[in-house]
C-alpha positions in Angstrom: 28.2 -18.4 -27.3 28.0 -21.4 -24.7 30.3 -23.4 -22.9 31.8 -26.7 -24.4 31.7 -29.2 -21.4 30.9 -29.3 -17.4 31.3 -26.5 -15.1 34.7 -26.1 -13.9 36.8 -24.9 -10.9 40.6 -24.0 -10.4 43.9 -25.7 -9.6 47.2 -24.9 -8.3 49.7 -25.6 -10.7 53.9 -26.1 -10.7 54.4 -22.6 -11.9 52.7 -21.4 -8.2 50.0 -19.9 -10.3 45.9 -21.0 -10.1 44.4 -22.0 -13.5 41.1 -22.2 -14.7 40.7 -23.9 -18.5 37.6 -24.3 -20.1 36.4 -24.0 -24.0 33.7 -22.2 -25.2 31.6 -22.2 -28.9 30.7 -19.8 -31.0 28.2 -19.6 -33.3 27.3 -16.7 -35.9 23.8 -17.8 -37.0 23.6 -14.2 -39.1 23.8 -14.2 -43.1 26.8 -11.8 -42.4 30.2 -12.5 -41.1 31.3 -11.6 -37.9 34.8 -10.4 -36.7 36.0 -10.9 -33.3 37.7 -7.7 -32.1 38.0 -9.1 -28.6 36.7 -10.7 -25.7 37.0 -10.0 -22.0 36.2 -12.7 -19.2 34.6 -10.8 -16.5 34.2 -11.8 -12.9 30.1 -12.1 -12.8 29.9 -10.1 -9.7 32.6 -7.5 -10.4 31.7 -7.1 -14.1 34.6 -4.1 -14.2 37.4 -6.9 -12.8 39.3 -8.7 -16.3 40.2 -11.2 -15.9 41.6 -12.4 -19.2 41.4 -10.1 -22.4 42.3 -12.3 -25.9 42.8 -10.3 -28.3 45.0 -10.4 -31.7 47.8 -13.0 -31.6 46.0 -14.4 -28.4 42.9 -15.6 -31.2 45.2 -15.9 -34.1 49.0 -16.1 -34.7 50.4 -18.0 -37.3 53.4 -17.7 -36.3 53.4 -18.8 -32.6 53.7 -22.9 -32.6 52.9 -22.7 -28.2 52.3 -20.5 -25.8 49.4 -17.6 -24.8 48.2 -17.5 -28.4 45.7 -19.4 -31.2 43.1 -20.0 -28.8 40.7 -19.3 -31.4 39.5 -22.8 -33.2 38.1 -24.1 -36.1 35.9 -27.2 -34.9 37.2 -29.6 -33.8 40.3 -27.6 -32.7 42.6 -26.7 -35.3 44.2 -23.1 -35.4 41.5 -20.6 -36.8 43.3 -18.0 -39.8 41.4 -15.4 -39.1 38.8 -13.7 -36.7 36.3 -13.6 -39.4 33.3 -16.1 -38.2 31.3 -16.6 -41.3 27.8 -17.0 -41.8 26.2 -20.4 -40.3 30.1 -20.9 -39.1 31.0 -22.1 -35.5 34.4 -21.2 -33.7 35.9 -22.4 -30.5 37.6 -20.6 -27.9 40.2 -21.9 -25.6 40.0 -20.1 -22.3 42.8 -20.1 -19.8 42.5 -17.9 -16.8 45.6 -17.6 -14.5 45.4 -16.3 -10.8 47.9 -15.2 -7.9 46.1 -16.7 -5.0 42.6 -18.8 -4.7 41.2 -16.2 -2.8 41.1 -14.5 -6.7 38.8 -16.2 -8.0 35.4 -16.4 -9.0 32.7 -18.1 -9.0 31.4 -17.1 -12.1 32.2 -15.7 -15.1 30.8 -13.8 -18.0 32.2 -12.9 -21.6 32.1 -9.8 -22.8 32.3 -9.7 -26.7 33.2 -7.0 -29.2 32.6 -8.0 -32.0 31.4 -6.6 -35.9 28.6 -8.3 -36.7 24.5 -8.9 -37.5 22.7 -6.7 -34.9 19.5 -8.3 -36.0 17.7 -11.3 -37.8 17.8 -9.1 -40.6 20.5 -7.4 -40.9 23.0 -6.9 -44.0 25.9 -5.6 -43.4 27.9 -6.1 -40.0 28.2 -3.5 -37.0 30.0 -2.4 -34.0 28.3 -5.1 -31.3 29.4 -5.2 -27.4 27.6 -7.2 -25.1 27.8 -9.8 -22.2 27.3 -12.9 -22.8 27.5 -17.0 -21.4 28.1 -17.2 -17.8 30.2 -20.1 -17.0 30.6 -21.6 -13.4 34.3 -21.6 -12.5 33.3 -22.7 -8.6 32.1 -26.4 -9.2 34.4 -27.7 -6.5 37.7 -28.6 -5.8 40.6 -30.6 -7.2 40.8 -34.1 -6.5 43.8 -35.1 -4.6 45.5 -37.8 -6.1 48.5 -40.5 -5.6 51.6 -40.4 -8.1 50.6 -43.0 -11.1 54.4 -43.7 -10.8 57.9 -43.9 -8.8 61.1 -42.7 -8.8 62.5 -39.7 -10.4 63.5 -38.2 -14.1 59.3 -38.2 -15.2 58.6 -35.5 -17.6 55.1 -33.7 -18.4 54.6 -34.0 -21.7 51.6 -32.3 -23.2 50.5 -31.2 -19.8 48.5 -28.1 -19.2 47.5 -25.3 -20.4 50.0 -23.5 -22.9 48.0 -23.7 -26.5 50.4 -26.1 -28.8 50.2 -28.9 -26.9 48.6 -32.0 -28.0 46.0 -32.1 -25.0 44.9 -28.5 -24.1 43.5 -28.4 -27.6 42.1 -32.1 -28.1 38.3 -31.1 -28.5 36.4 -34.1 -30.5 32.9 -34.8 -31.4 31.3 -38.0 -30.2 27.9 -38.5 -29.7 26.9 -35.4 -31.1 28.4 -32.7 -28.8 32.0 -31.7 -28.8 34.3 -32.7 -25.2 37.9 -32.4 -24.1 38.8 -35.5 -22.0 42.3 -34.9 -22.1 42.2 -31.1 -21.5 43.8 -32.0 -17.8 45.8 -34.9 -19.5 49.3 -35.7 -19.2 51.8 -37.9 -21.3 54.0 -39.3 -18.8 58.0 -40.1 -20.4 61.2 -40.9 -18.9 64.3 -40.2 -18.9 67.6 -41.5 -17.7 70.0 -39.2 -15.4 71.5 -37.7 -18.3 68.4 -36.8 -19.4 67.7 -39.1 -22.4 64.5 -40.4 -23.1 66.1 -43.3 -25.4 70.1 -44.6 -25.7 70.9 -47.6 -28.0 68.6 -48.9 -30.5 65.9 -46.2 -31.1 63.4 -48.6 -33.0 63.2 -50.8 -29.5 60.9 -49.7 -27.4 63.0 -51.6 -24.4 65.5 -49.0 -25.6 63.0 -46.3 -23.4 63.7 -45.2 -20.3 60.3 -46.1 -18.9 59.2 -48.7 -21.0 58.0 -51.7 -18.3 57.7 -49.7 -15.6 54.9 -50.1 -13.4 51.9 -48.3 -13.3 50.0 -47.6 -10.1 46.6 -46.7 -9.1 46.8 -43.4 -7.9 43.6 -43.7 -5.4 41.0 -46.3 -3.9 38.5 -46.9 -6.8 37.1 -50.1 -8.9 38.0 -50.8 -12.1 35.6 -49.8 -14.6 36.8 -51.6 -17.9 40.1 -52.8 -19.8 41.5 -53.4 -23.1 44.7 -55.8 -22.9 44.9 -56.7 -26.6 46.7 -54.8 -28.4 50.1 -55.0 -29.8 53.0 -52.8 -29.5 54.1 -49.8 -31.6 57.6 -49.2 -33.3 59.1 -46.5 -31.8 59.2 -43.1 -33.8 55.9 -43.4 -36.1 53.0 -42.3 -34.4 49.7 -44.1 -36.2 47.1 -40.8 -36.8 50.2 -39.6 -38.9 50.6 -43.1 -41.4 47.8 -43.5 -43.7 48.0 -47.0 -43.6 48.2 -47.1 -39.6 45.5 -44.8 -39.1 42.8 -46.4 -40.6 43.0 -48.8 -38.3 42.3 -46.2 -35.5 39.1 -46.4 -33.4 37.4 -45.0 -30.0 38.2 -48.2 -28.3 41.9 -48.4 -29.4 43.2 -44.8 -29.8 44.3 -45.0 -26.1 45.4 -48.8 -26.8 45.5 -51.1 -23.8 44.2 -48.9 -20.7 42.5 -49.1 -17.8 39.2 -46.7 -16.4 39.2 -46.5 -12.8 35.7 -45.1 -11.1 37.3 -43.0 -8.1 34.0 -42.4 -7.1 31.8 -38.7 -6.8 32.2 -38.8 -10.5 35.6 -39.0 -10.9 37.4 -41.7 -13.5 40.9 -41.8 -13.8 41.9 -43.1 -17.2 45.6 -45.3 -18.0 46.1 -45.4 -21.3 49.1 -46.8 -23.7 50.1 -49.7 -21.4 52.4 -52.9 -22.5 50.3 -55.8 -23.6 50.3 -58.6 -21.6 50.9 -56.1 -18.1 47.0 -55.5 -17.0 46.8 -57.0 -13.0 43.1 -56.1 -12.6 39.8 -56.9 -14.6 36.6 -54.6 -14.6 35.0 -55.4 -10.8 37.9 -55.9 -9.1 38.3 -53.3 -5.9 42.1 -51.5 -6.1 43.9 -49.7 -3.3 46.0 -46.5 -3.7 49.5 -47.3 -4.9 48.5 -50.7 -6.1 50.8 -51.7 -9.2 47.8 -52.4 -11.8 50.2 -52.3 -15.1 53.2 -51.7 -17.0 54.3 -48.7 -18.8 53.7 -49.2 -22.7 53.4 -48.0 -26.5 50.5 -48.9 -27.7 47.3 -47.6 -29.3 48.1 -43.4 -31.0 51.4 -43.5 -29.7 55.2 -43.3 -31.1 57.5 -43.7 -27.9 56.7 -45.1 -24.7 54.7 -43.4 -22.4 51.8 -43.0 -19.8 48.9 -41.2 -20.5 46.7 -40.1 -17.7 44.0 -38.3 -17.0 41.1 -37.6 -14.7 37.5 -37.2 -16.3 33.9 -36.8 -15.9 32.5 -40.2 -16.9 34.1 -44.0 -17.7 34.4 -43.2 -21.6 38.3 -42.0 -22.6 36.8 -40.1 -25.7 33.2 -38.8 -24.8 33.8 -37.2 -21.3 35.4 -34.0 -20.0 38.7 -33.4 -17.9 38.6 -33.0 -14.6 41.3 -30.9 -12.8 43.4 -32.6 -10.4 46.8 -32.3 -7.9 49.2 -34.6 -7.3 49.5 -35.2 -3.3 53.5 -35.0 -3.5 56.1 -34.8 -5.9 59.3 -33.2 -6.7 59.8 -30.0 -8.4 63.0 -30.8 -10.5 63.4 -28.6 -13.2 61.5 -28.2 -16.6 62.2 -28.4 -20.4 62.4 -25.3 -22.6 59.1 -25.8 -25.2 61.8 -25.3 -28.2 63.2 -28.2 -27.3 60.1 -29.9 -27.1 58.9 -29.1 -30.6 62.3 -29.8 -31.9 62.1 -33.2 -30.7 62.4 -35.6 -33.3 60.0 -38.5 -33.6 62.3 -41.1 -31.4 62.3 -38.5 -28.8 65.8 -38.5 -29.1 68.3 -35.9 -27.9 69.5 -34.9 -24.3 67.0 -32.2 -22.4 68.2 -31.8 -18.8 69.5 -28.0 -19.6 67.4 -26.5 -16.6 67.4 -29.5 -14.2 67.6 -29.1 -10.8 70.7 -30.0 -8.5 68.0 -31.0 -5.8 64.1 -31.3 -6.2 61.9 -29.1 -4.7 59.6 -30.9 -2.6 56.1 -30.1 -4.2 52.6 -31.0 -2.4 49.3 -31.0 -3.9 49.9 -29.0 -7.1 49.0 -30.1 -10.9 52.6 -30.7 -13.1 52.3 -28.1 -15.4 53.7 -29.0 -19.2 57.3 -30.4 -19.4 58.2 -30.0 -15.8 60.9 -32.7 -14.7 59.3 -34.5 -11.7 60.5 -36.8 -9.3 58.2 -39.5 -7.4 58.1 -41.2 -4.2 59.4 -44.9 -4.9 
């Protein structure tokens, strides 16, 4: 067992709650299968202090499309069927650790695994195993504080973090020869109108979008690292991974479509992704402020409505790196959409969804949007 990515730390999300998300591999290099009865992460210096059992439909739930469950993986990241890890097999594990106040939390963590399996080299037939196993440092430092990447209110978190069944949570993908999650911290910005539409009129326009054109600002001091400006729009409602003859077409360089990499500095990129051809204001080298417009809100690249994707990540490459954790420095709290209506959504995104909007916003500061939370920017 080993970690899958670069130390972490925790976060303070919407829900008033502190997360801590990281994925783990594991590999049974016996000539028996092994079965995952369950694993406990353990506070390193408090080893009797749980902090998160999985166990049954946490691992495995065919039934459960999101929420606390299928956090076991077959690589890259597709739901596992079973607990049964065969021999020379690999798994992943999607850890999500939630905690009441920062004070909570450790600085690092162990995993303690029972499991049935080889006890040695040689072994035949599996046994009763329990041991602790890959410490994982959940102290690395602190969330970076970040600008809104847009104004104005009705913005929903799409695929934000860290429910399992969401696009990003669970995006692990080989490149270079190691698995990473850049997009485990990642959110798919979408708009609605006051009635809580993402799309009125003519569904197959993307103009017909609530936030289609809007702009796009840098949501720190940083230089821009690199661009892509060249690619055309999508129709609405077909999303290219999904049409054989669309997906082909797919690369590392043009899955996020026109985007923009900005180095934040200490290590930090923040990556725009999707934007309207045409919209780029800056070119790689050019210094931007906080707050600067940089682009317009697009659908392009692997993307079937209009929306922004951003993220914050570990090095200037949108596919090889690893999330970072954030906060937003202010924002309102104004409601959030039920994830049944979510994954009822049709492809156009069509449909009304403000059933648990707020009357007012509640005036939020330095906390990460946690999935499908209505939001309201500064203008």
């Amino acid at each position: 067992m080993s970690q899958l990515g670069a130390p972490t730390f925790p976060f303070k999300g919407s829900d008033g709650k502190y997360h801590i998300a990281y994925d783990l591999q594991l590999t049974n290099a016996a000539t028996v299968p092994a079965t995952i009865e369950r694993i406990d992460v353990v506070d390193e210096q408090r080893r009797d202090r749980v902090l998160v059992s999985l166990s049954g439909t946490r691992l495995v739930d065919p039934a459960c499309e999101f929420g606390d469950c299928n956090r076991l993986r077959r690589l890259p990241s597709s739901p596992a069927t079973a607990t049964v890890i065969g021999p020379q097999e690999s798994r992943a594990v999607l850890v999500g650790i939630e905690l009441d106040s920062l004070d909570d939390a450790p600085r690092t963590v162990l995993h303690r695994l029972r499991i049935t399996g080889a006890a040695n080299p040689g072994a035949t037939a599996p046994t009763a195993l329990d041991y602790l196993a890959a410490p994982v440092d959940v102290s690395a430092g602190t969330p970076r504080v970040i600008g809104a990447p847009l104004t104005g209110a009705n913005w929903v978190a799409l695929n934000g973090c860290c429910g399992i069944g969401t696009a990003h949570i669970s995006a692990l993908a080989p490149f270079s020869g190691s698995l990473a999650n850049t997009q485990r911290f990642a959110i798919d910005w979408m708009r609605t109108n006051d009635d809580g539409e993402f799309v009125t009129g003519d569904r197959t326009r993307n103009e017909s979008y609530a936030g289609y054109g809007q702009e796009v600002r840098a949501v720190a001091d940083g230089t821009i690292s690199s661009t892509l400006d060249a690619m055309e729009p999508n129709l609405p409602g077909v999303l290219p991974a999904s049409d054989p003859r669309l997906a082909k077409t797919i690369t590392v360089e043009t899955v996020d479509g026109n985007h923009i990499i900005q180095d934040l500095g200490g290590g930090v990129w923040a990556a725009y992704a999707h934007l309207q051809k045409g919209s780029l204001l800056v070119k790689p080298g050019d210094r931007v402020k906080a707050g600067q417009v940089i682009a317009k809100l697009g659908n392009t690249g692997n993307s079937n409505a209009p929306h922004l994707h951003f993220q914050l990540m570990n090095g200037p490459n949108l596919v090889g790196s690893d999330g970072v954790p954030y906060v937003i420095r202010e924002f309102g709290y104004a409601g959030f959409i039920a994830p049944r209506r979510i994954l009822a959504m049709d492809d156009y995104a069509s449909g009304r969804f403000f059933d648990d909007h707020l009357p007012a916003a509640q005036p939020r500061r330095d906390e990460l949007p946690m999935n499908a939370v209505i939001v309201d920017f500064p203008d």
